[in-house]
N, C-alpha and C positions, 0 to 999 in steps of 0.2 A: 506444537507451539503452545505457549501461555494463554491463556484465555482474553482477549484483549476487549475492558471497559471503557470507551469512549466513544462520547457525543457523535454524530455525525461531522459537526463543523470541526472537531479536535481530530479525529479520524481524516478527513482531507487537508487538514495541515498535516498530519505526521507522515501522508503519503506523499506530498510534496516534499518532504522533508528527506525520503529516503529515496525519491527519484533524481536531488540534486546528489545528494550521496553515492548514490548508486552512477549517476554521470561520470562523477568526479572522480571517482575510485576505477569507473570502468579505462577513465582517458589516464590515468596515472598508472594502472598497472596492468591495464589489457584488460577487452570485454569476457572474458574464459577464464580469469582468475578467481581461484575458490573464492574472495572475501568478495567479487563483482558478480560473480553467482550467488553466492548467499543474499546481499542484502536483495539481488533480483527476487529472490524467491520470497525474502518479506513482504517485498512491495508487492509483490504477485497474490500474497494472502490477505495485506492488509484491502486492495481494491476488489477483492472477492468480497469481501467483507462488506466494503461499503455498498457494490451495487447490491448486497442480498438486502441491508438495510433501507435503501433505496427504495426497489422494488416492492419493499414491504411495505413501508411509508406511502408509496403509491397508490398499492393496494386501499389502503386505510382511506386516502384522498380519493379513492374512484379515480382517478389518472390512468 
C-alpha cells in the first residue's frame, strides 16, 4: 500500500469513512465479495495505523 499522511483526527474520519463503506458494500454484495474484502483490508491497515500512532502519542504523554 501507499504510504498514508495524515493527522490523527483525518486518519479516524477516513476510517469511519471506509467502515460505512465497507457495511454498505458488504449488505449490497455479500460480506466475501472481493471489493467487501478489499475495502475490509484497508480499514484493517488504516486502524493498525492509527493505534500504532496512538500508542506512540501515549508513550510521548506518559499514559
Amino acid at each position: 500500500m501507499t504510504p498514508i499522511q495524515l493527522c490523527p483526527l483525518q486518519l479516524k474520519n477516513q476510517i469511519e469513512i471506509l467502515r460505512e463503506e465497507m457495511v454498505m458494500i458488504g449488505l449490497n454484495e455479500g460480506l466475501c465479495s472481493e471489493k467487501t474484502i478489499k475495502v475490509s483490508q484497508k480499514l484493517d491497515h488504516f486502524i493498525a495505523i492509527y493505534i500504532s500512532i496512538d500508542h506512540h502519542l501515549n508513550d510521548i504523554n506518559g499514559i
